[in-house]
C-alpha positions in Angstrom: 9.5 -12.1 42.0 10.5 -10.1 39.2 8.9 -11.3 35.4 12.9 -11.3 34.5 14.5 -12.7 38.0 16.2 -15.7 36.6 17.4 -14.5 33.6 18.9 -11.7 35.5 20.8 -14.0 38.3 22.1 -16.0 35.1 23.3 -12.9 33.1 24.7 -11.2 36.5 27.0 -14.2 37.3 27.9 -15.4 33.4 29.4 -11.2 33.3 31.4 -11.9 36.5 28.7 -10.2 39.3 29.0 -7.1 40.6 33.0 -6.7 41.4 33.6 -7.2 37.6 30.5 -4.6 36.3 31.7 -0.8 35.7 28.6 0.3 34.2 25.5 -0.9 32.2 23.4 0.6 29.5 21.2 -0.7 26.7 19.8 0.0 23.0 16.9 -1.5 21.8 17.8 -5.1 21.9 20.7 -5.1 23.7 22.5 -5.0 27.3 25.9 -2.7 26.9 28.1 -3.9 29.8 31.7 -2.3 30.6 33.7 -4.8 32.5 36.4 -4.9 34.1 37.7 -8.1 32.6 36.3 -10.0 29.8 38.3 -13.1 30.4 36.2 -14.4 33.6 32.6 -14.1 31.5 31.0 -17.6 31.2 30.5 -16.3 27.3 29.1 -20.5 26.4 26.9 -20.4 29.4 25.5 -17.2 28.4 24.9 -17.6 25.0 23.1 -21.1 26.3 21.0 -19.4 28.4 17.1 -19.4 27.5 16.3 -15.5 26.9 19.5 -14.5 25.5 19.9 -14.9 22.0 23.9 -13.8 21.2 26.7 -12.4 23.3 29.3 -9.9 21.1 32.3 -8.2 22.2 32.7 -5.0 20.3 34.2 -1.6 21.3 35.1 -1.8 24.5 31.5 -3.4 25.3 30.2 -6.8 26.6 26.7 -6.8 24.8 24.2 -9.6 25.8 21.5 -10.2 23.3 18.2 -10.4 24.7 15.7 -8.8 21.7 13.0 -6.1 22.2 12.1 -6.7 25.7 15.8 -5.2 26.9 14.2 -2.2 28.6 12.8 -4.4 31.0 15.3 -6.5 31.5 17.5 -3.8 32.2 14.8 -1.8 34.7 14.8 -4.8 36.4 18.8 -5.7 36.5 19.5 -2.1 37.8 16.4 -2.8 40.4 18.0 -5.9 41.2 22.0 -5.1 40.9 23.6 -1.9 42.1 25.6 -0.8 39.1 26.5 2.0 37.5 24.2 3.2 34.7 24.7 5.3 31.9 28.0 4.0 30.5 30.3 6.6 32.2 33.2 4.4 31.7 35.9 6.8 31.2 35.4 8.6 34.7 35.1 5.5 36.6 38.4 5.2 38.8 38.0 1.6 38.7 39.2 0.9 35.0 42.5 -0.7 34.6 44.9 0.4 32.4 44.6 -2.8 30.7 41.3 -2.4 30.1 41.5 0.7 28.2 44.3 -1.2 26.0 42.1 -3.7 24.9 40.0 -1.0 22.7 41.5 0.1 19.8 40.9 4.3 19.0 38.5 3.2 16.0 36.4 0.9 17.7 36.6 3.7 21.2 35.3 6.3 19.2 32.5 4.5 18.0 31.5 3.3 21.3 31.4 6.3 22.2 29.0 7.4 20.0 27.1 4.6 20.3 26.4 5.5 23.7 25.6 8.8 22.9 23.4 8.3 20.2 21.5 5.0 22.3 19.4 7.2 24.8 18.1 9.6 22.2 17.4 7.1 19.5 13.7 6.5 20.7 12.7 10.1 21.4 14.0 10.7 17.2 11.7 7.5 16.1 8.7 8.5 17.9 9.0 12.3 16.7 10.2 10.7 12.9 7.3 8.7 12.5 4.7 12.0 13.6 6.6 13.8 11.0 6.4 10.8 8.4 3.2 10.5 8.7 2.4 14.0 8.3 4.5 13.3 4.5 2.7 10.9 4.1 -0.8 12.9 4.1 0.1 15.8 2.9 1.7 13.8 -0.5 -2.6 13.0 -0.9 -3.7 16.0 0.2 -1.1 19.2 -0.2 -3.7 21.6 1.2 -3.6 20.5 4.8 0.1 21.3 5.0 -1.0 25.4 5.4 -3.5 24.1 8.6 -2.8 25.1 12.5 -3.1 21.6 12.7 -0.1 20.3 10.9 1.9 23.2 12.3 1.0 22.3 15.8 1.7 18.5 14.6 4.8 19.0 13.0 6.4 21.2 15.9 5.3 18.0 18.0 7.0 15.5 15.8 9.9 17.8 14.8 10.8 19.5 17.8 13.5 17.2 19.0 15.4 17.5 15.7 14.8 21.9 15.4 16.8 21.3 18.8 19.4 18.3 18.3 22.4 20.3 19.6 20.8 20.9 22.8 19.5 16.6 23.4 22.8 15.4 21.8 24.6 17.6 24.4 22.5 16.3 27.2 23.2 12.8 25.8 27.3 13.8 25.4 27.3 15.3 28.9 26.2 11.4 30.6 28.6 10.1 28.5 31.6 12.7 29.4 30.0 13.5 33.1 28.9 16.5 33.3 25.8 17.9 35.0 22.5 17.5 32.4 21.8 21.3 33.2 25.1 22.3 32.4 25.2 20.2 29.6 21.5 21.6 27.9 22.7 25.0 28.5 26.0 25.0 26.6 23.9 23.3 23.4 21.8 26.0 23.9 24.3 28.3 22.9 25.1 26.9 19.5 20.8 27.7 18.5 20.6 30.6 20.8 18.0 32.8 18.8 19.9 36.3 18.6 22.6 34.3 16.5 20.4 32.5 14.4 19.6 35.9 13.5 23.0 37.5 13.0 23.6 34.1 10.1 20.3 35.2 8.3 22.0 38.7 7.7 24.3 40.4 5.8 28.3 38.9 7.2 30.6 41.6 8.0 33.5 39.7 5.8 34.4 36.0 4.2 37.2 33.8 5.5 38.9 31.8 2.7 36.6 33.1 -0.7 37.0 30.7 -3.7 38.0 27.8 -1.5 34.3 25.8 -1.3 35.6 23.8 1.5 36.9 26.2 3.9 34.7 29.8 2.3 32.9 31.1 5.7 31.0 33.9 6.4 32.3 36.3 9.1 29.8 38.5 11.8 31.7 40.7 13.8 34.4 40.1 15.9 34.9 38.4 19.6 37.8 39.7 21.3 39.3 40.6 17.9 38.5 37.0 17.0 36.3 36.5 13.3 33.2 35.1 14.5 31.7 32.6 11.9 28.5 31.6 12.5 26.2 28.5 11.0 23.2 27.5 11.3 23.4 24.8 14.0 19.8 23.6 14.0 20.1 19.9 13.0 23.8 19.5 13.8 25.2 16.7 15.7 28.8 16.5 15.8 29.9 20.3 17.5 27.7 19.7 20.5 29.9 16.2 20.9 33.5 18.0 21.1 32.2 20.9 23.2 30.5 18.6 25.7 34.4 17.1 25.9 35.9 19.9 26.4 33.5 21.4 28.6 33.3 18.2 30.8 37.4 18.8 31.0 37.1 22.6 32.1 34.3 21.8 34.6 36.6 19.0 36.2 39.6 21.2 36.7 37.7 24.2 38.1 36.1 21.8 40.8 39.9 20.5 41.7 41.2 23.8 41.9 38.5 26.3 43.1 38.0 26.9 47.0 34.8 25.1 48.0 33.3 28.2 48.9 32.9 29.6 45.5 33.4 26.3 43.6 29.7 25.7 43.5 29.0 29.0 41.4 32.4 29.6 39.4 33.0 26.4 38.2 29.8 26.7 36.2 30.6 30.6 35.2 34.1 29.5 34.2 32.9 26.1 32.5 30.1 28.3 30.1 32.6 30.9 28.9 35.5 29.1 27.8 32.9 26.1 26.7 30.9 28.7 25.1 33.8 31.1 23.4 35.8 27.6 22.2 32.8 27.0 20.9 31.5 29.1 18.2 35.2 30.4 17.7 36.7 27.1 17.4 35.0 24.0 17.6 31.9 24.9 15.9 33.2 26.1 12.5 35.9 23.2 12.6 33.8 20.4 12.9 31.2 22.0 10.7 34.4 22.0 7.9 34.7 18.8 8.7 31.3 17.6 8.6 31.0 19.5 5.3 34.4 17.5 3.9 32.7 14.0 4.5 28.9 15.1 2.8 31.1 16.3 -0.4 33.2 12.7 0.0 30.1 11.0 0.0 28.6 13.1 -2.7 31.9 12.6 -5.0 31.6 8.8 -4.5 27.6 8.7 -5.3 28.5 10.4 -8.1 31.1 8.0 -9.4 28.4 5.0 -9.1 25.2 5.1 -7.2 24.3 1.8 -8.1 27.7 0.3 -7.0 28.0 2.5 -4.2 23.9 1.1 -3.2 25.4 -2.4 -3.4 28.0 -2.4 -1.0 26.1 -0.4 1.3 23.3 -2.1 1.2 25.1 -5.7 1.3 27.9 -4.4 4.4 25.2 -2.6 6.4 23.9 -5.8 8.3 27.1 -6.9 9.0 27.7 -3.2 10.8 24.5 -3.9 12.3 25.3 -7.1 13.9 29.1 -6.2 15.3 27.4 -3.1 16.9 29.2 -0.8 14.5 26.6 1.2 12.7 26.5 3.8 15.4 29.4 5.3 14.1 28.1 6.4 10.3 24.2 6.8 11.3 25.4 10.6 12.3 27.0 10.7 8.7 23.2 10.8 7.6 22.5 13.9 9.6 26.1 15.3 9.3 24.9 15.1 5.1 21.8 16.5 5.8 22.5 19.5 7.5 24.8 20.4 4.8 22.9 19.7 1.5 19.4 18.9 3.1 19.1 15.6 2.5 21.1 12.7 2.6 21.6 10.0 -0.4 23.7 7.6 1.6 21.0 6.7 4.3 18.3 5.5 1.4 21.3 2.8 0.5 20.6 0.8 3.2 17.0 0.9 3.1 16.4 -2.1 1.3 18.4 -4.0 4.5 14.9 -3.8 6.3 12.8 -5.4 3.7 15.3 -8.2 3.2 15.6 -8.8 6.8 12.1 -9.2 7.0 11.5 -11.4 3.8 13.7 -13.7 5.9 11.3 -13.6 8.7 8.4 -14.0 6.9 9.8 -17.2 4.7 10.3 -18.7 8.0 7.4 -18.2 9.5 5.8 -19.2 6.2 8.1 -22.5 5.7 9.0 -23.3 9.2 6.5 -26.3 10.7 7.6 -26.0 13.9 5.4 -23.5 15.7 6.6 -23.2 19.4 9.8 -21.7 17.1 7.6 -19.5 15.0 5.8 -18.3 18.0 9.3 -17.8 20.1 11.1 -16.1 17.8 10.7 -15.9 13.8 7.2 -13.6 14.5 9.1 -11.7 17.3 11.7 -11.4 15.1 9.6 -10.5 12.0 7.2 -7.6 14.2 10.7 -6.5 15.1 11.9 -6.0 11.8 8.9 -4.3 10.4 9.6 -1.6 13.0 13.3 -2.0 11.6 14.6 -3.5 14.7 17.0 -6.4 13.0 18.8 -7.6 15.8 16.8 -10.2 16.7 16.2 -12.0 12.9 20.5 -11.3 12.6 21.0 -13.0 15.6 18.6 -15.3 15.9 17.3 -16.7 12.4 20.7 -15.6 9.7 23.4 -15.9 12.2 22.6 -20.2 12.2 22.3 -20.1 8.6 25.2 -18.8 7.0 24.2 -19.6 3.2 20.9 -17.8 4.1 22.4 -15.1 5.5 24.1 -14.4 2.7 21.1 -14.4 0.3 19.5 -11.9 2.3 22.6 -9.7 2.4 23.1 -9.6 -1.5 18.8 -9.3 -1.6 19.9 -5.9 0.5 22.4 -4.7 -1.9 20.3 -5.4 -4.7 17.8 -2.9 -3.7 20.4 -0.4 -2.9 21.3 -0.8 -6.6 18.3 0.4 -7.4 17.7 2.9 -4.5 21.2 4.6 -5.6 21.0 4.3 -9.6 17.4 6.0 -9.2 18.7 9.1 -7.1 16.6 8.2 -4.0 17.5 10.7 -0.8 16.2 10.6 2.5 14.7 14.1 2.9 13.3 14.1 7.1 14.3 11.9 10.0 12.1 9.3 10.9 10.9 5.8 11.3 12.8 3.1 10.9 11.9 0.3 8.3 9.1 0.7 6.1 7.0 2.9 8.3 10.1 5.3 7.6 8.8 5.0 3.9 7.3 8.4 3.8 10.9 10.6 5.0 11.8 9.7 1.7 9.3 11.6 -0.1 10.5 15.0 -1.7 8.8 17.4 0.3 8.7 20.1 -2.5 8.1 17.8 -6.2 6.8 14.5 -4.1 6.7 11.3 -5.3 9.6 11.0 -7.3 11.9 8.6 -9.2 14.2 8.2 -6.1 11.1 7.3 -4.0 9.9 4.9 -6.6 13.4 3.5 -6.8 14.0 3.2 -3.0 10.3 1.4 -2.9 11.1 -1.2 -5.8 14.4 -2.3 -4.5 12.9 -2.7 -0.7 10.2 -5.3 -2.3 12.9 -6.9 -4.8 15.1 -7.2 -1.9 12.4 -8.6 0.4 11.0 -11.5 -2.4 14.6 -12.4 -2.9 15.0 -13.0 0.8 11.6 -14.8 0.7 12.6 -17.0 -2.0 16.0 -17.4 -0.4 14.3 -19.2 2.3 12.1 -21.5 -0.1 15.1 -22.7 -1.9 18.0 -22.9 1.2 15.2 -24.4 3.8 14.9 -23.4 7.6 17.4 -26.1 8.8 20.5 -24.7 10.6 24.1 -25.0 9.6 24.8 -26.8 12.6 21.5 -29.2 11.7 22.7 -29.7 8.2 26.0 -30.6 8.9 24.4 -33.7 11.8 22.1 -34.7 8.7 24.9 -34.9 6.6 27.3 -36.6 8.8 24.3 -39.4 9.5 24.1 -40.1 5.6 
């Protein structure tokens, strides 16, 4: 009998058992279902159920709940259930056209890259927090930067993010269906060293001078087409658009090639045309793109830092909790990759300290201990790891007024974080073992760091305090005590 069994059988038949399922997948605290029809979920039962702690519909997706110990959960549902993994929704033959009505195009697209972004997520934390660490030493001792050891370290830690096109391609090509090889090779084109090289040299010619949205450099010519090259290392949306299209070539090759050459041309015929479209087309568009949203973000920053860290910081949460923060997290690398850091990820920074300021007021304040032990210190290790899920859904959620207190404690500290200039300069950890990405890895600890630091402990003490004055009972408690007066 499986550690998870009944909780399982209770989540497989409150989503409608296996007839209803077209695919699962999960994050880190929750189980990402695609049904076929919403409408027959036992949605009260579920949420009743002991080990599930919220059910949300949001993007297209069923999402159960069930806090940090999804993975096994979900190794043992897929052990258990035969369903479809990997959230492959849009080549399964068995979704209704009514199904695809239900999701609006804003909240499809950011499904889909939530999906895409969920398998890769833990591979970027554990090689973010090598590489914050390593900030973290070498702010106390510069000297073992220029060591073998901290440039074998670093390539460890770093590695996956020198190479994003290629693991957000893999990632695309299980969302879109293609083959992972296929998929690896034709990210592998956008960072393939010999044009790396040709962008560090002298460009044959400029597309657009004067214009500093559109200006691009020019290297040679393909087909009489102006080749302009970037620098793809760190980039995440062209690899998304290519895998697309490249999914779309590979399928009509397979329909229309004669099986005897189908299993070698396809894949010839899928690399060129996803390979020219590309760097000639989708490469420097999105890149355009990409750059048009880092200057819109810089432009607004500039306006008011400190206003723009308050509603940042306050809304984040909220994205957090409806499952829509998937769609701006690339917005911090899109930033990054264009000016080399990013100002708008440091805005919600404070989120994680007032999360677990919550957490830890409960624990301190709460006398019931079978609850502390269940879920505010589950919920508070979470959170230090910035895993928030679990105090959102489990400790705010009940308590509105609290909720709300921990929320403005957030945007307080991204006051601070933005009116101080704070920028998030390497990927990494999340929470406050992320604290070192935000030191400047040329003039170290700066104002922005010091200004990112303060609000994260202002916001966490408001949160704390929040607690002490609102108490730990419940809406839904408060409102029987009040009735029984």
């Amino acid at each position: 009998m499986g550690k998870y069994e009944e909780l399982n059988a209770a989540i497989f038949k409150g989503v409608g058992g296996l007839d209803n399922i077209s695919s699962l997948s999960h994050c880190v605290t929750r189980l990402r279902f695609r049904l076929k029809d919403e409408s027959i979920c036992d949605t009260g039962g579920l949420k009743a159920t002991k080990g599930v702690i919220d059910v949300v519909q949001q993007g297209g997706q069923y999402q159960v709940v069930v806090g940090p110990m999804v993975e096994g959960i979900y190794n043992e549902f897929i052990e258990t259930y035969p369903v479809n993994q990997g959230g492959e929704v849009a080549a399964d033959p068995a979704e209704t056209a009514a199904d695809k009505k239900k999701t609006d195009p804003f909240s499809a697209l950011l499904g889909t890259i939530s999906e895409i972004f969920q398998p890769i997520l833990g591979v970027l934390m554990a090689g973010g927090f090598i590489v914050s660490i390593l900030s973290l030493i070498c702010a106390f001792a510069p000297e073992f930067k220029g060591t073998t050891t901290y440039t074998v370290l670093y390539a460890t830690g770093y590695a996956a993010f020198q190479f994003f096109p290629i693991i957000v391609a893999w990632a695309a090509g299980q969302k879109f269906g293609l083959k992972p090889v296929l998929s690896m090779a034709i990210g592998g084109i956008l960072i393939y060293p010999d044009l790396i090289t040709l962008v560090g040299g002298d460009p044959t010619g400029v597309l657009f001078e004067g214009n500093p949205l559109l200006q691009a450099n020019v290297y040679g010519d393909v087909f009489g087409i102006p080749l302009v090259l970037l620098n793809y290392y760190l980039q995440v949306l062209p690899s998304i658009p290519i895998i697309w299209f490249a999914a779309k070539v590979h399928k009509f090759f397979e329909g229309c090639l004669p099986e005897l050459i189908r299993g070698i041309f396809a894949n010839v015929f899928t690399l060129v045309l996803s390979g020219l479209a590309g760097l000639l087309i989708i490469g420097p568009v999105t890149t355009i793109l990409a750059n048009a949203v880092a200057m819109g973000i810089q432009a607004f920053l500039a306006i008011s830092p400190a206003l723009a860290g308050f509603v940042v910081g306050t809304f984040w949460s909220l994205l957090v909790m409806f499952g829509l923060h998937w769609g701006i997290i690339p917005l911090w690398f899109t930033e990054m990759s264009a000016v080399g850091y990013s100002t708008l990820n440091p805005l919600n920074f404070a989120g994680c300290g007032a999360i677990m300021g919550a957490c830890i007021g409960m624990v301190i304040k709460c006398k019931d201990k079978e609850l502390n032990t269940s879920l505010h210190i589950p919920a508070l290790i979470s959170s230090i790891f910035g895993v928030a899920e679990p105090a959102l859904y489990g400790i705010l959620i009940p308590r509105k007024k609290l909720m709300w207190a921990t929320f403005i404690g957030s945007g307080i500290g991204g006051a601070i974080a933005g009116a101080c200039g704070a920028k998030w300069f390497t990927p990494g950890a999340n929470g406050w073992l992320g604290l070192p990405c935000y030191i400047d890895p040329v003039n170290g600890i700066d104002k922005g760091f010091i200004g990112l630091a303060v609000g994260g402990v202002i916001a966490t003490l408001v949160a704390i305090a929040a607690v002490f004055v609102l108490g730990t009972k419940t809406d839904a408690e408060a409102e029987a005590e009040k009735a029984a007066a």
